[in-house]
Rosetta silent file (secondary structure, phi, psi, omega in degrees, C-alpha in Angstrom):
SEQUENCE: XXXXXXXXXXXXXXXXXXXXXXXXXXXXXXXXXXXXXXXXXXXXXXXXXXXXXXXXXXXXXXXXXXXXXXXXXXXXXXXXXXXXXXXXXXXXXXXXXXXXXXXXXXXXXXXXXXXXXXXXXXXXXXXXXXXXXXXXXXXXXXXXXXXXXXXXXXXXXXXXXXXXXXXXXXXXXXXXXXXXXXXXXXXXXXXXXXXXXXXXXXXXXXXXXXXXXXXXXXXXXXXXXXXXXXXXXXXXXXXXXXXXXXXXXXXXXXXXXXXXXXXXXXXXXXXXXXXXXXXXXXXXXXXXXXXXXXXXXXXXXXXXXXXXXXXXXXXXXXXXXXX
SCORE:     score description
SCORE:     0.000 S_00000001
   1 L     0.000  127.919  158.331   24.543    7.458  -21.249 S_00000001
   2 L   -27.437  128.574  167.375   21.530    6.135  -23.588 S_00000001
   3 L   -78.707   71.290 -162.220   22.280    6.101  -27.095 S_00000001
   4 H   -38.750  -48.591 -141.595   19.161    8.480  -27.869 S_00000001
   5 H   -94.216  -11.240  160.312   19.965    8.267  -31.734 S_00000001
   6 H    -8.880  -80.023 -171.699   19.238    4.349  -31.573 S_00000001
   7 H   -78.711    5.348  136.783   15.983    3.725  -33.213 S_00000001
   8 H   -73.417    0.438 -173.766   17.041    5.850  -36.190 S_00000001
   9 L  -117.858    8.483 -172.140   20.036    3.525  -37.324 S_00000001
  10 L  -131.346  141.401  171.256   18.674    0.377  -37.268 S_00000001
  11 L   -82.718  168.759 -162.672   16.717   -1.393  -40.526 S_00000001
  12 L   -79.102   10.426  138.733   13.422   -2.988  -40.659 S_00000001
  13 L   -62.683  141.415  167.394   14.362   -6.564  -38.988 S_00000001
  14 E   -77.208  128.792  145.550   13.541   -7.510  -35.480 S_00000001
  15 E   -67.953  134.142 -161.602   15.739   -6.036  -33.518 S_00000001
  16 E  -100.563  174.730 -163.374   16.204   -7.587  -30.031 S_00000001
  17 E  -165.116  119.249  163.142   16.080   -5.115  -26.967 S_00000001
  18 E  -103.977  118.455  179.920   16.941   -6.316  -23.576 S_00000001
  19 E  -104.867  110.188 -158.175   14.908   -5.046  -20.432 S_00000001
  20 E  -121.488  149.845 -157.255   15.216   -5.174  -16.859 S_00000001
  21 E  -171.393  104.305  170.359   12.490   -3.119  -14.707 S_00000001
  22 E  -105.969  122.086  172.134   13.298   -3.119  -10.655 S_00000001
  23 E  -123.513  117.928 -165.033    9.879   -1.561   -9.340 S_00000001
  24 L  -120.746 -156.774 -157.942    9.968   -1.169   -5.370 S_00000001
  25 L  -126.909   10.404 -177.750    7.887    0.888   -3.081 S_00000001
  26 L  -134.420  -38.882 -167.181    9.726    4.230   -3.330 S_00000001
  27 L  -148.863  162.689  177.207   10.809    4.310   -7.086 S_00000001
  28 E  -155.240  122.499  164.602   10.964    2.294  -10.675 S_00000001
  29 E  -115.673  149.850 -164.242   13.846    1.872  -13.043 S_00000001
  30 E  -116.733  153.310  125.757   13.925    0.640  -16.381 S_00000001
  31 E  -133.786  171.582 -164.373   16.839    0.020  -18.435 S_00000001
  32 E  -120.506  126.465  174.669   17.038   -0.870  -22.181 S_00000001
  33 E  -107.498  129.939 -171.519   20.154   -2.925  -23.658 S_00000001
  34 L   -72.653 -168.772 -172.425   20.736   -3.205  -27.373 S_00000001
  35 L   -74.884  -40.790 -165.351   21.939   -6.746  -29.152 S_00000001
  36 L   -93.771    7.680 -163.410   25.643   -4.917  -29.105 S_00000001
  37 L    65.322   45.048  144.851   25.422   -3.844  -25.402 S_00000001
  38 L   -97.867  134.665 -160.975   24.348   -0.363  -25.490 S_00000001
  39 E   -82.997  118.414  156.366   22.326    1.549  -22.944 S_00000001
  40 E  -101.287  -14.910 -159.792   19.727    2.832  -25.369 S_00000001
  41 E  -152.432  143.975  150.205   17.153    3.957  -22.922 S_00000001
  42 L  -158.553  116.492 -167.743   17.207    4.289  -18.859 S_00000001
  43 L  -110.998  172.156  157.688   14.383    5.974  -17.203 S_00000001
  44 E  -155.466  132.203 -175.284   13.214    6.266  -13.312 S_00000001
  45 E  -108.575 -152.344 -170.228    9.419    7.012  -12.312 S_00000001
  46 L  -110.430 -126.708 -157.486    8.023    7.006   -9.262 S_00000001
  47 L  -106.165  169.441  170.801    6.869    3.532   -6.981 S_00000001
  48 L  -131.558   64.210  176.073    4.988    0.162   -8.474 S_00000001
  49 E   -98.006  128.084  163.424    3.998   -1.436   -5.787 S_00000001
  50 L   -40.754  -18.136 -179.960    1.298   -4.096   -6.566 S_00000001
  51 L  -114.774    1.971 -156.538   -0.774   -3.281   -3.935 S_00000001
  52 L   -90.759   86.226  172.613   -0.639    0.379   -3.501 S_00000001
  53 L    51.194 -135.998 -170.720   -4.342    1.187   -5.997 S_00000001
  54 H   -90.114   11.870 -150.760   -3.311    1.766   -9.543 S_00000001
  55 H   -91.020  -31.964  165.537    0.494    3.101   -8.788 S_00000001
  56 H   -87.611  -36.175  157.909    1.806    0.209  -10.681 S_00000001
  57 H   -47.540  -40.732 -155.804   -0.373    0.701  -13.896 S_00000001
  58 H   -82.201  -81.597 -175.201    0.256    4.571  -13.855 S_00000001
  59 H   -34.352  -37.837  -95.408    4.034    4.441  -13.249 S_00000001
  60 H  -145.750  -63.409  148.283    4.841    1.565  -15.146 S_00000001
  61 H   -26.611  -99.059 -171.080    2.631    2.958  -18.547 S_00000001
  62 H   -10.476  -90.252 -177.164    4.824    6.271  -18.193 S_00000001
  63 H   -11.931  -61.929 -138.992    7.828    4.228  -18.380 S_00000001
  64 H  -107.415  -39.792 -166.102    7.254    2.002  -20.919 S_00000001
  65 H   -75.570  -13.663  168.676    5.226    4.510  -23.369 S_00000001
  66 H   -70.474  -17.055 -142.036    8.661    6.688  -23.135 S_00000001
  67 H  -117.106  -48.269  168.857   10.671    3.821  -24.136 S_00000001
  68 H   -55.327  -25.174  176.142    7.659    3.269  -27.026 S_00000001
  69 H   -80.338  -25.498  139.966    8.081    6.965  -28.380 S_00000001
  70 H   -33.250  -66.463  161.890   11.860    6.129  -28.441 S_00000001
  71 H   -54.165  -42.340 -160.285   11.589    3.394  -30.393 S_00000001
  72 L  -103.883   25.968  155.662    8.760    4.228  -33.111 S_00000001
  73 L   -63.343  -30.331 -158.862   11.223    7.316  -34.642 S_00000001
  74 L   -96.697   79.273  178.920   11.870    4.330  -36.974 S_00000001
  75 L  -101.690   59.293  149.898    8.222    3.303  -38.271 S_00000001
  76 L   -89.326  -43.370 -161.134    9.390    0.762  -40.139 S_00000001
  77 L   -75.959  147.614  169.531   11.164   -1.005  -37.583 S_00000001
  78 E  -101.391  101.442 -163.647   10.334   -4.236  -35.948 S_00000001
  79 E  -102.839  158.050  174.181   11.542   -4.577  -32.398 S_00000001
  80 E  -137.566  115.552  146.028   11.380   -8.555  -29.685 S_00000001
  81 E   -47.177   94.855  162.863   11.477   -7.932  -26.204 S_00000001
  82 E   -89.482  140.527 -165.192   13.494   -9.590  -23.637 S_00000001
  83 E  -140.505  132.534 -176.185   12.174   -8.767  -20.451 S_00000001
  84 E  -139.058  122.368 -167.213   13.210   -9.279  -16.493 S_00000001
  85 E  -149.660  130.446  161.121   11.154   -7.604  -14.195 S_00000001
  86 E  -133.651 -157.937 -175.204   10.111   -7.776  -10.690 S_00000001
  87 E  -165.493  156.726  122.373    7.966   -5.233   -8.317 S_00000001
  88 E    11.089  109.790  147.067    7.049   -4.476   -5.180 S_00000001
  89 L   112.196  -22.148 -160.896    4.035   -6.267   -3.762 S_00000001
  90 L   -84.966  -23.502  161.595    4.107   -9.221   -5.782 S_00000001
  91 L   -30.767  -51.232  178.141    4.048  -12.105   -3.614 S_00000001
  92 L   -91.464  121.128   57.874    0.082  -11.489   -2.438 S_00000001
  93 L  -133.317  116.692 -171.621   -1.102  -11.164   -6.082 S_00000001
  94 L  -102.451   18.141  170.421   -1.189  -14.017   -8.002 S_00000001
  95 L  -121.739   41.999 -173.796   -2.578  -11.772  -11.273 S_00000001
  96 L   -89.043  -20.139  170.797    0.555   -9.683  -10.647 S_00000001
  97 L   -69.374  -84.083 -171.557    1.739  -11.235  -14.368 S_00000001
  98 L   -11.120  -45.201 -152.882   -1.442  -10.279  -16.157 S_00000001
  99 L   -79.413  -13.468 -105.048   -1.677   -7.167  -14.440 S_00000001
 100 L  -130.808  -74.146 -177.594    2.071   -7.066  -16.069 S_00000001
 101 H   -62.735  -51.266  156.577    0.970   -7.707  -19.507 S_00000001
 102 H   -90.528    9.079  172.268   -1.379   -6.069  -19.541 S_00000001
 103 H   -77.291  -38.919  167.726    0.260   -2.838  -19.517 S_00000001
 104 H   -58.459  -33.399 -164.891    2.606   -3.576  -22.327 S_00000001
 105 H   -57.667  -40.426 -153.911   -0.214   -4.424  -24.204 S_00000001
 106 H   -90.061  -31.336 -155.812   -1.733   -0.957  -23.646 S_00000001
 107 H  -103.476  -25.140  169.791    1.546    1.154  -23.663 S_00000001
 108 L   -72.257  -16.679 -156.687    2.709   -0.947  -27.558 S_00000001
 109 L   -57.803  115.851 -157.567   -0.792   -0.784  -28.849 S_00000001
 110 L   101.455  -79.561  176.436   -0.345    0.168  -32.897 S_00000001
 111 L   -76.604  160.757 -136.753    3.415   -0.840  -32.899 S_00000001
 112 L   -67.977   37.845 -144.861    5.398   -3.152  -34.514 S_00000001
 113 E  -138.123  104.245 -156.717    6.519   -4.329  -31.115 S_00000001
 114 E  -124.846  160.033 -160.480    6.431   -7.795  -29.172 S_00000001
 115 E  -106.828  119.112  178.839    7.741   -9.379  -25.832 S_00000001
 116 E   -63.245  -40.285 -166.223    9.970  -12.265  -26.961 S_00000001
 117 E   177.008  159.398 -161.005   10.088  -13.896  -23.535 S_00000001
 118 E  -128.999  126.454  156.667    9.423  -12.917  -20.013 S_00000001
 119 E  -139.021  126.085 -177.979   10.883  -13.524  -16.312 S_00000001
 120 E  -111.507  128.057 -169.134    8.558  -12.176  -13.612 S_00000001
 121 E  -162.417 -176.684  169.568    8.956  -11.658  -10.279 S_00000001
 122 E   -92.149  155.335 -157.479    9.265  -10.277   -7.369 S_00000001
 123 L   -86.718  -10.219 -177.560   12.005   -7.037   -7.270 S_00000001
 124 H   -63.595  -48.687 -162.014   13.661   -8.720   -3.951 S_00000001
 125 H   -81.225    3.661  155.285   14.309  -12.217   -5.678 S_00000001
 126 H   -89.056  -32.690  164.464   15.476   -9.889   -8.872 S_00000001
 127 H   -49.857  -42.482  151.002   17.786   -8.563   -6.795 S_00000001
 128 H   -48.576  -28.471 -163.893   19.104  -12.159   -5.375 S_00000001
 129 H   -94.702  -22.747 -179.716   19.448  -13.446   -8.575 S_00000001
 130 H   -51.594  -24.898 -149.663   21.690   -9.932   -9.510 S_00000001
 131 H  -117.745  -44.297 -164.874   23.989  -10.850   -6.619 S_00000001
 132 L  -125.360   60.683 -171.965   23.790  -14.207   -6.148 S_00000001
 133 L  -108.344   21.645  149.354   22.585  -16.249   -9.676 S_00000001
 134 L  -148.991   33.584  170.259   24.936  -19.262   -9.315 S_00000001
 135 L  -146.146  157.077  170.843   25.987  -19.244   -5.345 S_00000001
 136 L   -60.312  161.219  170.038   24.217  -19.286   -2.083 S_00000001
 137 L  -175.498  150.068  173.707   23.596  -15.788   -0.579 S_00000001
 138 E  -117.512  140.998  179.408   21.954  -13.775    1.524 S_00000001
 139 E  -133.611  118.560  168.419   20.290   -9.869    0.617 S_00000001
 140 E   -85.945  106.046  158.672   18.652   -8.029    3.196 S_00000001
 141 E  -109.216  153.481 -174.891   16.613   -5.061    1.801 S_00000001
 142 E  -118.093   76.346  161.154   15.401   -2.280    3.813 S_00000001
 143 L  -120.662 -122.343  138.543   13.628    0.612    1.869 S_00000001
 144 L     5.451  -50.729 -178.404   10.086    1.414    2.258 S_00000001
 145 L  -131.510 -175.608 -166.334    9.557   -2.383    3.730 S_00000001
 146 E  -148.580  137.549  140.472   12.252   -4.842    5.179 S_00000001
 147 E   173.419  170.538 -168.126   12.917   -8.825    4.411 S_00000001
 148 E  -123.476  138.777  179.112   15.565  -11.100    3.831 S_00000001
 149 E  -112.674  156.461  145.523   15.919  -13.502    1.080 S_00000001
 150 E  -147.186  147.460  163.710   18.430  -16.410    0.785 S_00000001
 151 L  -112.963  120.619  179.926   19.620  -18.880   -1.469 S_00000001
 152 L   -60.270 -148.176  151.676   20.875  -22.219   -0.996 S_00000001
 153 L   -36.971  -41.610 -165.616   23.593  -24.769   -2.742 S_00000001
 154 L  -117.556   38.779  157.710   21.265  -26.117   -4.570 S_00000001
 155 L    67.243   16.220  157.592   19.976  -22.999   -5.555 S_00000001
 156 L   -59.055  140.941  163.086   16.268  -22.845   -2.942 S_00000001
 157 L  -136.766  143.611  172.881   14.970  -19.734   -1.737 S_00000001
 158 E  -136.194 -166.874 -132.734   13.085  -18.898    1.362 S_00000001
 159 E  -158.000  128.337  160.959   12.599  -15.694    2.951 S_00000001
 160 E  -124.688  142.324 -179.204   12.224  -13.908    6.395 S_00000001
 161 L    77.932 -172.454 -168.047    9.710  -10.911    6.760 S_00000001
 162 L    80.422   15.665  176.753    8.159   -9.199    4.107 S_00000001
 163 L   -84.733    1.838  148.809    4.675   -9.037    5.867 S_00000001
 164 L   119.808 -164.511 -161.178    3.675   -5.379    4.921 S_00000001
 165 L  -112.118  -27.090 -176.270    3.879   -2.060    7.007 S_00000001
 166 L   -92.213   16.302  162.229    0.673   -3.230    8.755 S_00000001
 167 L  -129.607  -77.721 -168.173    2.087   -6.206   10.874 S_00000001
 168 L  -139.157 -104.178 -143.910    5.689   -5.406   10.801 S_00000001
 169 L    80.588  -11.079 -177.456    8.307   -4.541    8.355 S_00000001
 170 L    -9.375  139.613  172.193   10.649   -3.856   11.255 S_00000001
 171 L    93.564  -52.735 -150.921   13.964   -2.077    9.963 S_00000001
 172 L   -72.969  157.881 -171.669   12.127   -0.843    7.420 S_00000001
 173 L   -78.501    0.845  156.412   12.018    2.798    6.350 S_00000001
 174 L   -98.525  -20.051  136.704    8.381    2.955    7.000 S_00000001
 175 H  -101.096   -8.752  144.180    8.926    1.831   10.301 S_00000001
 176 H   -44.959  -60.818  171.377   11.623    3.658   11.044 S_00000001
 177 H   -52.289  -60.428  149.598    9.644    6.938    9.999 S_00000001
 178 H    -2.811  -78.653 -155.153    6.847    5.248   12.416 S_00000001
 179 H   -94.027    8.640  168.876    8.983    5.676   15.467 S_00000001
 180 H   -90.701  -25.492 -163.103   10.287    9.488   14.749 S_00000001
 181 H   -86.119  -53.115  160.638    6.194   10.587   14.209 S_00000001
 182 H   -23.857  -43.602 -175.098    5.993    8.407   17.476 S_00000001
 183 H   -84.796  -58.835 -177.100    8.806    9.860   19.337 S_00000001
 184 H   -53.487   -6.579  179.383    7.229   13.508   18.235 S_00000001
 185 L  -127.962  -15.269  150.899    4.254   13.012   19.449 S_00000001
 186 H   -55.297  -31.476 -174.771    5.792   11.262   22.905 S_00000001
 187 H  -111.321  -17.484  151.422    7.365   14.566   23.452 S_00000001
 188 H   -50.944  -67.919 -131.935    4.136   16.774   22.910 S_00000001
 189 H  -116.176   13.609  152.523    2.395   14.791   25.255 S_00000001
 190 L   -93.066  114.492 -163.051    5.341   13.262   27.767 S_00000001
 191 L   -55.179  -56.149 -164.607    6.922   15.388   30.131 S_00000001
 192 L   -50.153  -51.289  171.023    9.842   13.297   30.423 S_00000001
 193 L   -85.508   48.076  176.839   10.342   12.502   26.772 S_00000001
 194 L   -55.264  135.715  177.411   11.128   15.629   25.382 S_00000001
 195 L  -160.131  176.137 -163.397   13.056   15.500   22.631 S_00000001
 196 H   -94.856   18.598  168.805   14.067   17.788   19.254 S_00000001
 197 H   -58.513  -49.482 -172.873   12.214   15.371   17.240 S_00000001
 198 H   -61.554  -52.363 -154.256    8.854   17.082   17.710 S_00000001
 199 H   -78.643  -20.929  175.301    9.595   20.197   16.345 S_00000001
 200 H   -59.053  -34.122 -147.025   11.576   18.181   12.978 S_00000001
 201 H   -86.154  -37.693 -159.749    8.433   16.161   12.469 S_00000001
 202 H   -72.252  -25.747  168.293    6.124   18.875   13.244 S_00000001
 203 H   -73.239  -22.512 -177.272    7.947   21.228   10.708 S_00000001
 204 H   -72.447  -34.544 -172.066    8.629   18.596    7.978 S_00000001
 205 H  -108.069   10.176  160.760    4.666   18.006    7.463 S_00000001
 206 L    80.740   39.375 -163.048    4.203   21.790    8.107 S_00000001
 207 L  -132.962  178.754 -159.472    1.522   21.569   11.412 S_00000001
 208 L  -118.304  -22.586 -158.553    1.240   23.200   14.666 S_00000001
 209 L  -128.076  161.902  171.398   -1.168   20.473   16.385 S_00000001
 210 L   -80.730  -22.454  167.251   -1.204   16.808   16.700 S_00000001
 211 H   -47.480  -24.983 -175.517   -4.560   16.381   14.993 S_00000001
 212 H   -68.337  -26.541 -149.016   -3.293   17.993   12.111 S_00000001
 213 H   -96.592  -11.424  175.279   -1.168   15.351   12.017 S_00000001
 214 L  -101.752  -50.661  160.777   -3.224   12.332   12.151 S_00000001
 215 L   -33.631   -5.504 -171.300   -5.476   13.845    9.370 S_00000001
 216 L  -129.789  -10.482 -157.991   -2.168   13.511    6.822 S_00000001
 217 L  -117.051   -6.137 -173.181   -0.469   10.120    8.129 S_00000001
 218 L   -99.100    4.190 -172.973   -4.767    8.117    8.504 S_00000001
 219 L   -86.169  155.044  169.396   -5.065    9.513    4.420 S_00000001
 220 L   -22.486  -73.814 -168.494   -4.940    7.003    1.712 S_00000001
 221 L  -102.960   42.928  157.781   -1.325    7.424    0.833 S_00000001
 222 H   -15.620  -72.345 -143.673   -0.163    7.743    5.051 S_00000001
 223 H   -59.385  -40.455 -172.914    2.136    4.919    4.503 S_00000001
 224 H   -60.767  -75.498 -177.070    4.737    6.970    2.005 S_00000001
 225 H   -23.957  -47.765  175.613    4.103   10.178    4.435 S_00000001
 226 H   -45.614  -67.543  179.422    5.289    7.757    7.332 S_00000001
 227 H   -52.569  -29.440 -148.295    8.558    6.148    5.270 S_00000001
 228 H   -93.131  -24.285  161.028    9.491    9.909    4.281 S_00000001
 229 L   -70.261   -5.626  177.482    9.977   10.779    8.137 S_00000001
 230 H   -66.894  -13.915  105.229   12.302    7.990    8.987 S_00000001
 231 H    14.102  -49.131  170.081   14.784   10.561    7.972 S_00000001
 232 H   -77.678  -33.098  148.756   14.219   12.677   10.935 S_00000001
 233 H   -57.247  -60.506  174.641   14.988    9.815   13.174 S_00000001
 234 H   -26.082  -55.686 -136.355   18.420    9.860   11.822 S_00000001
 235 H   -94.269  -46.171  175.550   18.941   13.676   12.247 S_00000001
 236 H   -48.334  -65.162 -174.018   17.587   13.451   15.955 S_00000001
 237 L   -42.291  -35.614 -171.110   20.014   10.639   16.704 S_00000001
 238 L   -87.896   -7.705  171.690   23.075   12.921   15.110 S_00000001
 239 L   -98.479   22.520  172.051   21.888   15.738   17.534 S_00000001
 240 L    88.280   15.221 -169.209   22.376   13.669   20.070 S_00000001
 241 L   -78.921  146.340 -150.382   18.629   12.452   21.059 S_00000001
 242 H   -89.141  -15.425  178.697   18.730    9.695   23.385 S_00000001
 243 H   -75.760  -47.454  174.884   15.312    8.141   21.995 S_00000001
 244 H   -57.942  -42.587 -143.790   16.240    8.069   18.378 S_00000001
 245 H   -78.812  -21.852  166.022   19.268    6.310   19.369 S_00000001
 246 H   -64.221  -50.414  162.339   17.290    3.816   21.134 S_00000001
 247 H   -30.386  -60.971  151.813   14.680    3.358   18.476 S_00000001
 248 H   -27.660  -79.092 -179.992   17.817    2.762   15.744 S_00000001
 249 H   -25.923  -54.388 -175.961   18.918   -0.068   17.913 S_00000001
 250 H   -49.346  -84.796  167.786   15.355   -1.206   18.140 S_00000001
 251 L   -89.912   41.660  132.870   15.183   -1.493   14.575 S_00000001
 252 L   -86.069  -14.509  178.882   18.508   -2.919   13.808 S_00000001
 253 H   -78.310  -43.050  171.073   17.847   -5.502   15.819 S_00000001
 254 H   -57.253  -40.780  175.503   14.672   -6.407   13.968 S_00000001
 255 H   -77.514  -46.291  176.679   16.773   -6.648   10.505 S_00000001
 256 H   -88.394    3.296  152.560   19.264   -8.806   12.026 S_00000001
 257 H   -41.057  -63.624  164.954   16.703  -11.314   13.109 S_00000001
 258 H   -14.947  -81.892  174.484   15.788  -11.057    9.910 S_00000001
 259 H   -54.923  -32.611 -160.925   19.189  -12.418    8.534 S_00000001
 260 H   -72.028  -44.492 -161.809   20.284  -14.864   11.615 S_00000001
 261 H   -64.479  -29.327 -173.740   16.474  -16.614   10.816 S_00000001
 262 H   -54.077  -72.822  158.523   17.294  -16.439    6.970 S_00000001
 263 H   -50.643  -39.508  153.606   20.439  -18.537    7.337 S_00000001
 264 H   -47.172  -61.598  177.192   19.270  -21.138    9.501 S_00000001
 265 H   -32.753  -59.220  177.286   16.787  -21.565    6.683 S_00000001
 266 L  -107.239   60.638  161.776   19.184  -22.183    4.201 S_00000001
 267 L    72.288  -16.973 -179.818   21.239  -24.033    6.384 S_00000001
 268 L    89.304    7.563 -153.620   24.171  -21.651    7.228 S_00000001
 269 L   -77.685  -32.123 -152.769   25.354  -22.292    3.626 S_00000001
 270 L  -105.966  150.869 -175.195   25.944  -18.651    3.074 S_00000001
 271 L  -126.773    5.319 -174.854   28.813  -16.418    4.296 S_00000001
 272 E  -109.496  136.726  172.259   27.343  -13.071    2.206 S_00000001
 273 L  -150.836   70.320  164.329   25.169  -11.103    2.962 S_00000001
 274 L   -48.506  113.953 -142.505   24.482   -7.761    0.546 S_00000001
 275 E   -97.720  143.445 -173.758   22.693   -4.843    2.389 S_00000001
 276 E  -145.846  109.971 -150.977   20.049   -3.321   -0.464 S_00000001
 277 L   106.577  156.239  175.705   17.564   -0.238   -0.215 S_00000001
 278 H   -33.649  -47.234  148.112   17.387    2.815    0.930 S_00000001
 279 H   -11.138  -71.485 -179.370   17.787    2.212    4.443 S_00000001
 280 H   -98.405   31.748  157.782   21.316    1.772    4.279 S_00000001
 281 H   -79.363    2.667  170.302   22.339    5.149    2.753 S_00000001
 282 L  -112.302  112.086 -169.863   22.239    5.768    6.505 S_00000001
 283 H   -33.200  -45.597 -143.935   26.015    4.782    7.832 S_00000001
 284 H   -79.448  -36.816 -172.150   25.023    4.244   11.665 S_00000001
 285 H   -54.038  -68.806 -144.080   22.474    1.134   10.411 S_00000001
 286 H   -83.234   11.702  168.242   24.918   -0.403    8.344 S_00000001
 287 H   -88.288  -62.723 -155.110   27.815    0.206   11.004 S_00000001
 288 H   -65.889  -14.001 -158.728   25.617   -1.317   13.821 S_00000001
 289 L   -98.262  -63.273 -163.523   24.260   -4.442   11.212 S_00000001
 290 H   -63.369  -34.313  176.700   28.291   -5.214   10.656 S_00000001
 291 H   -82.507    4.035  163.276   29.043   -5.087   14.391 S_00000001
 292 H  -122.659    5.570  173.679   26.442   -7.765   15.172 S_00000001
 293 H  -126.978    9.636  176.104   27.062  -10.029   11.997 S_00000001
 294 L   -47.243  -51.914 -178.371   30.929   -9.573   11.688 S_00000001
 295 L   -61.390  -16.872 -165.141   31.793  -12.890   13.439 S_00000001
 296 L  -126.502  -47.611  166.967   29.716  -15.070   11.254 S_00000001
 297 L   -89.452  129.744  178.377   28.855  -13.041    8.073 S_00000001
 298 E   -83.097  122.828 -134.392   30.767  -11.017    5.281 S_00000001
 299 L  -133.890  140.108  171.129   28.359   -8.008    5.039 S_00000001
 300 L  -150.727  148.220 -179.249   28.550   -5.571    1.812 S_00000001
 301 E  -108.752  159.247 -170.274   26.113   -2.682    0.352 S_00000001
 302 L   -27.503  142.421  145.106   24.450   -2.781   -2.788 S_00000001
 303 L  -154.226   16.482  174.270   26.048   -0.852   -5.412 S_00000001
 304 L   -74.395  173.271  146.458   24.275   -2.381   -8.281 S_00000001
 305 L   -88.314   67.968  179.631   21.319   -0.738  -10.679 S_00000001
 306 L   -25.178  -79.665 -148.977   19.449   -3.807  -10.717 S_00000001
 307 H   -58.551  -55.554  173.050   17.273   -3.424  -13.332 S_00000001
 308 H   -71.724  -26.265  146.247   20.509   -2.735  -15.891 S_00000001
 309 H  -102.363   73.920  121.491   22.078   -5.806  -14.408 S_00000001
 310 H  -123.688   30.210  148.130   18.931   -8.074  -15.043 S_00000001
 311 L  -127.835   -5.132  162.004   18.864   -7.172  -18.520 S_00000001
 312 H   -79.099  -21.089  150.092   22.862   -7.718  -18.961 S_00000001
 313 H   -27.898  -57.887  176.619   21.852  -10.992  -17.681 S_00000001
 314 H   -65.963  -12.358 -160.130   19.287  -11.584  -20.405 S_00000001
 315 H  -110.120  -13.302  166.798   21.580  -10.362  -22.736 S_00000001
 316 H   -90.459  -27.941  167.558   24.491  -12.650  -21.863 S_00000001
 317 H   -62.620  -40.883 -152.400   22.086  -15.593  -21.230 S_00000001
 318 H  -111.156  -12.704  143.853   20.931  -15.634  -24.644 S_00000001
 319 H   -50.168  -35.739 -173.313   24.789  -15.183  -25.912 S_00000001
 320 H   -96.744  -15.783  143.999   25.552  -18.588  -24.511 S_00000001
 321 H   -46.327  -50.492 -162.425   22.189  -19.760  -25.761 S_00000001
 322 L  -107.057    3.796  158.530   23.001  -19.188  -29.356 S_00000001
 323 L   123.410    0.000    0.000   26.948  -20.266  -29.186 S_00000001
């Protein structure tokens, strides 16, 4: 647990603070490590995706101005920021640092409080470096969006996927949620494909018609409304619908392209492959992912907090910096 009582014990020297900040497309966690290894602060807001409007300024402020009202019980105290962060989103924005910066700037403004050093990124390739930061590997995430990263030997990374909810995303929990609103609306208006989807979908956004229903998933923030039914595809599949269970397939098949294309990239070097996101809190993916990559890959799911290990990174990094 965060040592709340922190920033009242410590004297008026900077104090170093190590930070790690994974910001994805469903959620954003922060956590804060002292000089001595102590969780002083770990929050979680809601998503930072770079592209979604202002969702990474808003969240991202919150965050950070909690972690400043923590800190300035002492107002005396001097604090230096080490900071490892990635987001959501970041790839298509090349003012995704700025945009970065300038939020500390805003959420510190008046305190004694300064960012020592910086590594910025994207949150997949913080996640590669959590898992993999001196070996080849491969990490497949699924939550909101889908792609696969790997790294080689000599420590290159490329990337399959990642091309947004509006080309593909396949796998992803935004297309997954796709084909249940799909299936549910296939069974309104197909005799043949009846299925107990429609009435989950149609009760989950609380409508009686399909119009209602294009009016809530064609609105500015659709795309979440979309991801939050892939859920409902599951639940169909465990009642036995014969559609989900195709649709499942459908997009397992799409993630392990995703991996098979990954490795050729880097060569075949890698024999790992760490399943990451949301996705795979549902067993039958990550059963059906292992039964088509068994022969060639060793396949394990996340079970890190990224964001607290990329700032025990920083914080072990700069022990073997200084001796």
């Amino acid at each position: 647990m965060p040592r709340n009582d922190f920033a009242m014990n410590i004297d008026s020297t900077p104090t170093e603070l190590f930070v790690g900040i994974d910001g994805g497309g469903t959620k954003t966690n922060i956590s804060v490590l002292s000089k001595t290894n102590d969780l002083i602060f770990s929050e979680t807001c809601g998503p930072s995706n770079l592209l979604n409007g202002t969702e990474f300024e808003d969240n991202l402020f919150k965050l950070l101005k909690k972690l400043v009202s923590l800190l300035k019980k002492n107002i005396t105290a001097k604090y230096e920021l080490h900071i490892s962060a990635g987001f959501a989103g970041i790839s298509t924005r090349s003012n995704a640092e700025q945009r970065f910066i300038d939020v500390i700037t805003r959420a510190t403004i008046g305190q004694n409080i300064t960012v020592k050093d910086l590594e910025f990124g994207s949150d997949a390739l913080l996640a590669l470096n959590v898992y993999f930061p001196n070996k080849p590997g491969l990490l497949l995430i699924s939550g909101t969006g889908s792609i696969c990263f790997g790294k080689d030997t000599n420590g290159n990374v490329y990337k399959t996927g990642g091309f947004g909810h509006m080309i593909d995303d396949g796998g992803s929990g935004q297309w997954f949620g796709k084909q249940a609103i799909k299936l549910a609306l296939n069974s309104r208006f197909h005799h043949e494909e009846k299925s107990v989807i429609e009435e989950m979908v149609f009760n989950k956004f609380s409508i009686k018609e399909p119009e209602e229903l294009y009016d809530l998933i064609y609105k500015e923030q659709g795309k979440n409304l979309v991801a939050s039914a892939s859920k409902l595809l599951f639940d169909a599949y465990k009642e036995g619908c014969p559609f989900a269970e195709k649709a499942i397939h459908k997009g397992v098949d799409k993630l392990e392209y995703l991996v098979r294309n990954c490795s050729k990239l880097i060569k075949n070097e890698a024999s790992y492959v760490v399943l990451h996101g949301s996705v795979f809190k549902q067993k039958i993916v990550v059963e059906l992912l292992k039964d088509k990559l068994v022969d060639d890959m060793n396949i394990y799911k996340s079970d890190k907090r990224i964001d607290l290990e990329a700032a025990t990174r920083l914080l072990e990094k700069q022990s073997i910096d200084n001796g």
